[in-house]
LUMLOFI-229453 format. One record per residue: residue number from 1; residue in one letter; x, y, z of N, C-alpha, C in turn. Coordinates in Angstrom, 3 decimals, padded with zeros to 6 digits. Layout:
BEGIN
num_residu_n.xx_n.yy_n.zz_ca.xx_ca.yy_ca.zz_c.xx_c.yy_c.zz
NUM_a_X_Y_Z_X_Y_Z_X_Y_Z .
...
***
This chain:
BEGIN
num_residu_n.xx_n.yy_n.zz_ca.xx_ca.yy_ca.zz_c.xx_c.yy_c.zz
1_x_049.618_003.829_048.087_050.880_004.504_048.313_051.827_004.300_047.129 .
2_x_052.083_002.935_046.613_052.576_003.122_045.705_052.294_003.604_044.138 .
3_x_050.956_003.832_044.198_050.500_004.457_042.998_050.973_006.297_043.006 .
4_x_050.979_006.932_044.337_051.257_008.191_044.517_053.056_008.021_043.869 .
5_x_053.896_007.171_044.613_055.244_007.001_044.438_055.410_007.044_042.844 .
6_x_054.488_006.347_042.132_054.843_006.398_040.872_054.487_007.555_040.196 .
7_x_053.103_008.318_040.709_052.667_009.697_040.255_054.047_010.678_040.159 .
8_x_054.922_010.703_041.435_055.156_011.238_041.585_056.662_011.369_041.054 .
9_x_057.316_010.168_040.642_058.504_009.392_040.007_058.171_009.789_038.359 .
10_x_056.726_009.932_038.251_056.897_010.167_036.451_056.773_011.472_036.522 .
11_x_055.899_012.637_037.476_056.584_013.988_037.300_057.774_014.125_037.175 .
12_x_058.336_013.575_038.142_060.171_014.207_038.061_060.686_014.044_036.666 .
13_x_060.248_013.123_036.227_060.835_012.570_034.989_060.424_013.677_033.650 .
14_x_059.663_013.765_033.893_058.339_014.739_032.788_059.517_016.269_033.085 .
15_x_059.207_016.944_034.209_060.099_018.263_034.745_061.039_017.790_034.803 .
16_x_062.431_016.965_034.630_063.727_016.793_033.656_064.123_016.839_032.633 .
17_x_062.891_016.053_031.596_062.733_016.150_030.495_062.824_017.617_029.469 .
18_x_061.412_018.382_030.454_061.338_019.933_030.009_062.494_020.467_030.308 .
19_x_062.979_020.544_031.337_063.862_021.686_031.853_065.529_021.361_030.873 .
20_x_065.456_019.497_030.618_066.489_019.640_029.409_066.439_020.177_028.091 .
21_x_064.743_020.027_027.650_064.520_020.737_026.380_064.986_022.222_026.315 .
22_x_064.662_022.572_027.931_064.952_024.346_027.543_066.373_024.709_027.934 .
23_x_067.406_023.914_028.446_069.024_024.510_028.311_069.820_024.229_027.450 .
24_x_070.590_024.688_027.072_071.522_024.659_026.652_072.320_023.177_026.481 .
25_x_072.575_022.515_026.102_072.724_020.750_026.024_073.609_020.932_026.613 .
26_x_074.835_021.350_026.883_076.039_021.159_027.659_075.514_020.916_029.233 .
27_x_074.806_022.045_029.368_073.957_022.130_031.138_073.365_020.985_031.148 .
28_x_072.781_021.108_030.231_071.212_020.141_030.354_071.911_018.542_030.335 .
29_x_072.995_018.259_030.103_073.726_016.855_030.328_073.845_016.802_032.145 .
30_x_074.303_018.103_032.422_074.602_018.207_033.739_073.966_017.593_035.324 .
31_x_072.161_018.104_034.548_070.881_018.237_035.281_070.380_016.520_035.218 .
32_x_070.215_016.112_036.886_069.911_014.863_036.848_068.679_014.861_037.382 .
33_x_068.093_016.313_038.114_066.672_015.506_038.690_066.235_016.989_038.789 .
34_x_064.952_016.766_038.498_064.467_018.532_038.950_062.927_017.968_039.411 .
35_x_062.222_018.692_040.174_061.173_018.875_040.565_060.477_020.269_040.724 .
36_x_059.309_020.365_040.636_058.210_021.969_040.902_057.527_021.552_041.930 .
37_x_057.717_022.257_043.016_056.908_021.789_044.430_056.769_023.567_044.699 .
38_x_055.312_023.830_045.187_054.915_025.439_045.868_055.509_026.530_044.847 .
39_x_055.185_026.059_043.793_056.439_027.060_042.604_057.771_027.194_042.801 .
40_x_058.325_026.487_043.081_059.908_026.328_043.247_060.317_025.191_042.460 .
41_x_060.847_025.505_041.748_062.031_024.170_041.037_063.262_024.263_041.321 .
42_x_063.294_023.015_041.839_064.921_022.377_042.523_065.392_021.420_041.164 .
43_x_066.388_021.860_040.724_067.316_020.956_040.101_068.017_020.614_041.160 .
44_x_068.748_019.367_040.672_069.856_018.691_041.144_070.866_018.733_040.086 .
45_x_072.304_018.756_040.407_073.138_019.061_039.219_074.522_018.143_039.718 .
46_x_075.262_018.245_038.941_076.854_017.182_039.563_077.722_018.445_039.964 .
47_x_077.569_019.223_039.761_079.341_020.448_040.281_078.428_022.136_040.456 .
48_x_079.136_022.835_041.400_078.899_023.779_041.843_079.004_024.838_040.240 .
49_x_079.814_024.676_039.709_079.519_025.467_038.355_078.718_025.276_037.510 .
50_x_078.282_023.943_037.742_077.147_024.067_036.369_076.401_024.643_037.387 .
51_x_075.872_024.810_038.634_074.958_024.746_039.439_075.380_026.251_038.996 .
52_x_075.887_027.295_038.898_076.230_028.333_039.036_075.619_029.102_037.442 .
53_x_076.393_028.259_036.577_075.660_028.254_035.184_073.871_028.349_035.011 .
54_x_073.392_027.184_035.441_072.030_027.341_035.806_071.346_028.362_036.564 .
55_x_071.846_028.745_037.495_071.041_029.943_038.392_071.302_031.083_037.281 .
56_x_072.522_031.238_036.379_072.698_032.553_035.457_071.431_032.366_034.631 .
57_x_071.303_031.185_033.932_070.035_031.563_032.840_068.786_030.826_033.181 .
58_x_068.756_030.696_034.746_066.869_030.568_034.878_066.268_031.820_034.709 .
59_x_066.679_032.600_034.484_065.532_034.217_034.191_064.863_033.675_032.600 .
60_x_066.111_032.918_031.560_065.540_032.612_030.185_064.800_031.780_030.101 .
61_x_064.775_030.918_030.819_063.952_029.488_030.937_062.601_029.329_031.542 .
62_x_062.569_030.174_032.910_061.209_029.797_033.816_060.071_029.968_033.283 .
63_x_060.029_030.725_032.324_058.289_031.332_031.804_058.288_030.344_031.039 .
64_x_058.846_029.709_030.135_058.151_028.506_029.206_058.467_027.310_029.657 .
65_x_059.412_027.215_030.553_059.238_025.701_031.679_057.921_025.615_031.983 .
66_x_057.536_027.013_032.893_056.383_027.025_033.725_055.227_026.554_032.577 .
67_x_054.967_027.078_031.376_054.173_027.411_030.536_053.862_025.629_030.048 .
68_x_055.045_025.099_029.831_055.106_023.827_029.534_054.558_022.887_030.040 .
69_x_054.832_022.935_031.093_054.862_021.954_032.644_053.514_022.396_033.533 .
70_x_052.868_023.479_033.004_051.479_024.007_033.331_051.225_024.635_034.699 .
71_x_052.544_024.712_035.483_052.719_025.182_036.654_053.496_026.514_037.191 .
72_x_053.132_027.349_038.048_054.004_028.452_038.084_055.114_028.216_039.021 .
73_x_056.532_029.161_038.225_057.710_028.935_038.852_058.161_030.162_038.947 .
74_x_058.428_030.357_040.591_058.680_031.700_041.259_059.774_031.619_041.440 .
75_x_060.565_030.511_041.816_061.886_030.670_042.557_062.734_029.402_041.489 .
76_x_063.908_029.210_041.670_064.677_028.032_041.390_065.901_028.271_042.461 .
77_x_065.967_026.934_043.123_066.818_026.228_043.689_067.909_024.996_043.142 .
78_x_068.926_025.322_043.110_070.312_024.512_042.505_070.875_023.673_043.801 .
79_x_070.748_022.241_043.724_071.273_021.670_044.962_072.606_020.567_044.053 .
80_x_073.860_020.783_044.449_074.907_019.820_044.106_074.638_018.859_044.528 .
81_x_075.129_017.566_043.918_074.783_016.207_044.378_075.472_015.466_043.135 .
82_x_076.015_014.419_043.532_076.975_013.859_042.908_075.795_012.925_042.515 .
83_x_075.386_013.074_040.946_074.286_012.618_040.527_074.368_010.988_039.804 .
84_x_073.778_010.488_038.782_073.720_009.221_038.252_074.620_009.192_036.735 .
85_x_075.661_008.447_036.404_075.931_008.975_035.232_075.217_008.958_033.885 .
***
C-alpha cells in the first residue's frame, strides 16, 4: 500500500511539473497540484481567477501536456483550494 501511495505521490508531482512547464509562469506559480485520472486533469489552484485564467488557455496546453505525460486529456477541471505556499 504504501508503495502505490508513493506511485502515486510522484505522478502528481511529475503532472505539476509538466503542466508548470506549459503555462505561462505567472499561472503556473498559482497551480499547486494537478492530477490525470480517466483523461481528466484536475488542477488545484489558490483563487477563482487564476482558476478562471486556466480554464481560458487549456485549449493551448492539453495536446502537449497529454503528449508529454503520455496520457490522453479530454476534459480539465479547476478546483480552488487555498493551496501550500
Amino acid at each position: 500500500m504504501l508503495g502505490r501511495l508513493r506511485e502515486g505521490t510522484a505522478e502528481a508531482e511529475r503532472t505539476l511539473a509538466a503542466l508548470r512547464r506549459a503555462l505561462p509562469p505567472e499561472i503556473a506559480a498559482e497551480a499547486w497540484g494537478a492530477a490525470v485520472r480517466d483523461g481528466t486533469l484536475t488542477v488545484l489552484v489558490r483563487s477563482a481567477a487564476w482558476g478562471t485564467r486556466l480554464r481560458y488557455l487549456a485549449p493551448r496546453f492539453t495536446e502537449r501536456l497529454a503528449a508529454e505525460l503520455g496520457k490522453p486529456i479530454e476534459q480539465v477541471k479547476v478546483k480552488v483550494r487555498a493551496g501550500r505556499s
